[in-house]
N, C-alpha and C positions, 0 to 999 in steps of 0.2 A: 505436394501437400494439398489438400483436397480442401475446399474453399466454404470452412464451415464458421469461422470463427471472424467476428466483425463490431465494431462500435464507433459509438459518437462521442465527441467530447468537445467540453465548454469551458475553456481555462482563461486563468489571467494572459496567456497570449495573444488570445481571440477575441476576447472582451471585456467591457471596462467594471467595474467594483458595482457597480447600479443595478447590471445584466446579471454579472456572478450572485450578489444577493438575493437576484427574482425569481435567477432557477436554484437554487441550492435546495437539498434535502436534506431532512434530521433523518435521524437514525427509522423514527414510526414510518415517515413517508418514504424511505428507501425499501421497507418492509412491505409495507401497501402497493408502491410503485411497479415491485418487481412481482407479486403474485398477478397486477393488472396485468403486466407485458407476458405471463404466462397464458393467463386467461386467452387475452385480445390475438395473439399470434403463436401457442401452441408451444410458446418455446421454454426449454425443459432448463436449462443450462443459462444462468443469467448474473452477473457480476456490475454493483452500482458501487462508484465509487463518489464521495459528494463531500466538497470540503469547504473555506473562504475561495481555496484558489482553484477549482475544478468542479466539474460535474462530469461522471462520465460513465458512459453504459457499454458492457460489454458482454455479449451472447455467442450464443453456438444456434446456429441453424443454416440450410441450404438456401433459403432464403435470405433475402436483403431487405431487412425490414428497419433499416437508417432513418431514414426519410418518416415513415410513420410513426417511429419511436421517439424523433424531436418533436413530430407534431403533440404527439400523447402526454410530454411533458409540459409541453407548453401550458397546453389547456389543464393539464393535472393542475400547476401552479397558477391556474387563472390569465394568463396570456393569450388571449382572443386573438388578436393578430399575429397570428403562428410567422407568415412570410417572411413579416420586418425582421424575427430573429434569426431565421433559419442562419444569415451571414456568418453568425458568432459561432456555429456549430463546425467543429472538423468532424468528416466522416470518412472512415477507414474500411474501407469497401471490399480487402478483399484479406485473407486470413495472415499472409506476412505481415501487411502494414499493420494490423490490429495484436497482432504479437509482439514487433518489435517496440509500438508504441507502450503496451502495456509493460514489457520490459524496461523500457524506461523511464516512462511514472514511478514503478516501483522501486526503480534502484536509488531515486532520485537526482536521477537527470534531467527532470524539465521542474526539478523546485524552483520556486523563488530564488531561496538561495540553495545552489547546488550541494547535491551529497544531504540535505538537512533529514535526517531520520524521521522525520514527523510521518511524511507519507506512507513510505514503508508500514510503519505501523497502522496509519490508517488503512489503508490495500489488506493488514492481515486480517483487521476488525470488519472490513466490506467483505472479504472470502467467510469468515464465518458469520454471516449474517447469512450469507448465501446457503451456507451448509444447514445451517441451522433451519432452513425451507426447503430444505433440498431440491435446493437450485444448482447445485454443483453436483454435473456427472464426473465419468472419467476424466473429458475432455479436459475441464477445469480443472482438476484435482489434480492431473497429471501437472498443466501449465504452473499452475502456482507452488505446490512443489517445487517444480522445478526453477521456478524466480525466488523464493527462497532460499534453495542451494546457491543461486548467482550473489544473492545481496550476501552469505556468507560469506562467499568468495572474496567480494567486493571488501569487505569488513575487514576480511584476514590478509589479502593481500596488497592491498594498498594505501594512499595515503588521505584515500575519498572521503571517509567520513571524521578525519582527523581534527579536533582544532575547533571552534567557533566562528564560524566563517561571517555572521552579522553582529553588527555592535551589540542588538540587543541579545543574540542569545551569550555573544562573549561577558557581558553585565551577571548574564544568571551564571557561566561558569566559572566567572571571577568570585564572585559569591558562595558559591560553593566550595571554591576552592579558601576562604581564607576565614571559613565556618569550619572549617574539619573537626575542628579538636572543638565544638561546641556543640552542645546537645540540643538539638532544636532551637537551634536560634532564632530570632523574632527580623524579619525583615518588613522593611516598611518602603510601599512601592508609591513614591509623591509622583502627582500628577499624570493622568491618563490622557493625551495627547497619542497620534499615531506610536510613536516608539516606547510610550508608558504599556501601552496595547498589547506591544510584541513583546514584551520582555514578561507582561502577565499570562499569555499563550503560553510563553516557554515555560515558566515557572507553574502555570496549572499542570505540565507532565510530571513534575519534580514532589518530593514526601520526605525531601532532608529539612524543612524549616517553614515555620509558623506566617504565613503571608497574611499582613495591612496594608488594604488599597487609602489612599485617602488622594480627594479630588476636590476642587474649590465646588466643583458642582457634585451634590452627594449623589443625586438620582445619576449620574453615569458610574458612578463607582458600586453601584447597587446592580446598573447592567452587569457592569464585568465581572462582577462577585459570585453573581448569578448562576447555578448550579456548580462553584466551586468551592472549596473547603478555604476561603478569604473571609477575614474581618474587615470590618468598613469602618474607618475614623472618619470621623467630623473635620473639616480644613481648621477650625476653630480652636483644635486639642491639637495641633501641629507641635507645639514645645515638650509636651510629655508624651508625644507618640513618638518624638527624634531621642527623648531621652530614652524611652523606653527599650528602641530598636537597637541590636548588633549591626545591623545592616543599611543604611538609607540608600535608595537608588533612585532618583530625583532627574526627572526631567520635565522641569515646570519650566515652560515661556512667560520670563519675566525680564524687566530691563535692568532690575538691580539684582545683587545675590540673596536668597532667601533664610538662606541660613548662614546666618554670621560667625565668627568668631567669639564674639560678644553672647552670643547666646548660648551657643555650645559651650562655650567656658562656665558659664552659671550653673554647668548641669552634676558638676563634680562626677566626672566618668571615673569608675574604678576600675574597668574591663576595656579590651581595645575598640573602640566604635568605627566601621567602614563607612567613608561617605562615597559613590558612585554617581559622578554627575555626568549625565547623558545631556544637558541642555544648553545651548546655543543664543544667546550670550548665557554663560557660567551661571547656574543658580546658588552654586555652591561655595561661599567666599574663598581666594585665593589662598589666604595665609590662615585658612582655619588648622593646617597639620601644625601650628604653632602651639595648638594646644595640646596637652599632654594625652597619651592614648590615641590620638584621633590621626588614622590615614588617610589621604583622599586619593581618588581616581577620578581621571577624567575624561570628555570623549576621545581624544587623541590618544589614550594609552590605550584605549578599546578597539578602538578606530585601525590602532596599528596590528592589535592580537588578529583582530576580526583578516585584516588583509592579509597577513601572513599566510591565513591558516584556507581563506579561499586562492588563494594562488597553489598552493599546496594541493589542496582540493582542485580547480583545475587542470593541475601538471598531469591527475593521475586519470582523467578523462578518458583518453588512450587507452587503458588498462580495463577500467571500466567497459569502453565499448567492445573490449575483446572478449573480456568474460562474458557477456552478453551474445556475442556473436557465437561462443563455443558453445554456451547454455542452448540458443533458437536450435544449430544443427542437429544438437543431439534429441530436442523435440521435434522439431520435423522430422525425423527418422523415427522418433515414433509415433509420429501422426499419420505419419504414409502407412505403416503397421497396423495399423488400427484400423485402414480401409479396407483391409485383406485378412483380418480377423474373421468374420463373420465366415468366410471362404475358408477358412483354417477350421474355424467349429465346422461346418457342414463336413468338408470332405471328412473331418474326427469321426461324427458319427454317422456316415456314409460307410466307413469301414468298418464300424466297432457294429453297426446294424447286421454286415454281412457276416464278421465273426458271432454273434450272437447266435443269429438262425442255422449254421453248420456246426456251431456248438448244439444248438437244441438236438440236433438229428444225430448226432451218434452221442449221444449223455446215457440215452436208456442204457445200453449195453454196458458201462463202464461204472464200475466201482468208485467211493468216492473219493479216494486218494489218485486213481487216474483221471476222476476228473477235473481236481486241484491243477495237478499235472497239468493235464492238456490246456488248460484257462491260462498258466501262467505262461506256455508257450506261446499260445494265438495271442495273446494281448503281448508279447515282445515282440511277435512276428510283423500285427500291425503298428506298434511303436517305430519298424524300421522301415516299413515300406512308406510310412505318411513323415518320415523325417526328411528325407530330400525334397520333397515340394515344398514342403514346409519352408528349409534354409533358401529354395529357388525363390519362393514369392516375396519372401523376404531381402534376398539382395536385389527381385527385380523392383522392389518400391523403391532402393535406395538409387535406382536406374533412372525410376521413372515408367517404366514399363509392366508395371504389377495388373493393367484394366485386360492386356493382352492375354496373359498366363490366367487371371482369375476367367475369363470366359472357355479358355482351352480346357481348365477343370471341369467347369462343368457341365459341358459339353458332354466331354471322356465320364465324368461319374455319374450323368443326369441327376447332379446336386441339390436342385428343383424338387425334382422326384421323390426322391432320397430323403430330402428334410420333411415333406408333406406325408410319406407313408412311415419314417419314424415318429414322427408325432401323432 
């Protein structure tokens, strides 16, 4: 496999939420970013991917421009002292490792939480930002394809993406799951705390139900709301935003419960009300399912959905890394292929050159039905004689031995030649 495809990357592995925040890109600066890295180093072929949990760059060229490409980020984001970071950056130096990694970003094997779909989707929306500047050749177009087929794979045969494998996203599919039979129903997300956070992530992918942020502090709940289709309550209207909601999902740090018994009972529910308490100690009174209509959840029923469904999701890891493995072989045989392409077009029209000009010289004397004739015979005749080098260069790549056989060609055709006096 010919050593063209390489990147860097800046994850929650590598470094801490302060660093991830300093380098991340939005969608305009991935845009900007990547016509600069075409500008600055000529390269055609460029894939950004940039999220809370990763930044990561991935290109096609013979060069190794790693090193310059963290520096150009740094300073893009205003980071003057490039060195101090350089630490947090992996760099994937040579075209396996930068393949298998990107195969595993995208399947979601190095999520936070494994198997979580988020990435995948963000990977399809970084491929066409790429397309979209055509930054994507073959090279890419092929790979991604082809990680798509795997995450298929992934999808259809196993038990990887089964399940809600974190509290908070199990909170959104419990949610959904016991809104079914309700037409948009009104969910009300208390308290934005790290886990209020993740559960509003999860729920900005979602378009089954009406989301209210409300936060004791409004200006954070105005962050979060922030380019999403969320209402924002006042902490103040907390009694007619509880009565209002189908769904409360409450994870306020409090030492007492915040919604009582006593208060939900004033509210004369006519319809079933969900409470979903994610908080530590309980915000949501013990014996409120006392009252009529109202079920609660709590984090240990989450807690236990959430572990099931990632041990599940772990079991099937295995499975995963093999799809993968079967996905890389069948690209590397075609990337070997694609070295000895260009050898494939010359020697093509090395021969179609030399049928052409012994066409020219006896065409005068022949009628045009023999000339039909004779064209459909030369172009079968060369169809069979460039067909065995053809399948030879072809199994000599999957050898290993294709650089040998491509210099013997053109040698024997002066392919060189050939291509400069057809053109």
């Amino acid at each position: 496999m010919q050593n063209l495809f390489k990147s860097v990357s800046l994850s929650y592995k590598t470094a801490p939420l302060a660093v991830r925040e300093q380098v991340a890109l939005n969608e305009e600066e991935i845009k900007r970013f990547s016509l600069k890295i075409r500008e600055f180093f000529d390269i055609q072929e460029i894939l950004i991917v940039s999220t809370c949990n990763r930044t990561e760059v991935y290109y096609v060229s013979a060069e190794n421009r790693n090193e310059a490409i963290i520096k150009l980020i740094l300073l893009e984001k205003g980071i003057l002292d490039t060195a101090e970071y350089f630490a947090y950056f992996q760099q994937f130096n040579t075209q396996a490792e930068a393949v298998q990694h990107l195969f595993e970003v995208a399947t979601g094997l190095h999520s936070k939480v494994v198997g979580d779909l988020q990435i995948p989707n963000q990977v399809k929306q970084s491929y066409q930002i790429a397309a979209d500047l055509n930054l994507a050749g073959p090279f890419l177009h092929r790979l991604m394809h082809t990680i798509f087929f795997a995450n298929k794979r992934v999808a259809q045969e196993t038990a990887f993406r089964d399940g809600a494998a974190s509290t908070s996203y199990a909170a959104v599919a419990l949610t959904e799951e016991v809104t079914q039979n309700i037409a948009l129903p009104k969910v009300l997300i208390l308290g934005l705390g790290e886990i209020g956070i993740d559960v509003c992530k999860n729920m900005a992918d979602k378009n089954f139900a009406e989301i209210t942020v409300m936060n004791r502090t409004r200006a954070k709940a105005e962050k979060i709301a922030e380019g999403q289709h969320f209402r924002i309550a006042d902490f103040a209207d907390l009694y007619e935003e509880v009565k209002r909601a189908d769904v409360i999902i409450s994870s306020v740090m409090i030492d007492k419960p915040l919604i009582t018994k006593e208060l939900v009972a004033s509210m004369q529910i006519l319809t079933f009300k969900y409470f979903i308490d994610l908080s530590v100690p309980r915000s949501v009174e013990e014996n409120l399912e006392e009252v009529a209509g109202v079920l609660v959840y709590n984090i240990d029923t989450l807690r236990q959905r959430a572990d099931e469904a990632l041990q599940n999701r772990l079991a099937s890891i295995p499975q995963v890394e093999n799809i993968i493995a079967e996905a890389i072989v069948g690209f590397e045989d075609w990337s070997k292929e694609m070295v000895v392409s260009p050898t494939i077009n010359k020697l093509k029209n090395a021969l179609e050159q030399i049928r052409k000009e012994e066409m020219a010289r006896h065409l005068k004397n022949l009628t045009p039905e023999e000339s039909e004739k004779l064209e459909k015979i030369t172009m079968g005749i060369v169809q069979k004689i460039i067909k065995l080098p053809v399948l030879q260069l072809k199994a000599a790549c999957k050898r290993g031995e294709a650089e040998q056989l491509v210099d013997v060609l053109h040698e024997l055709f002066d392919l060189e030649k050939s291509t400069t006096h057809h053109a």
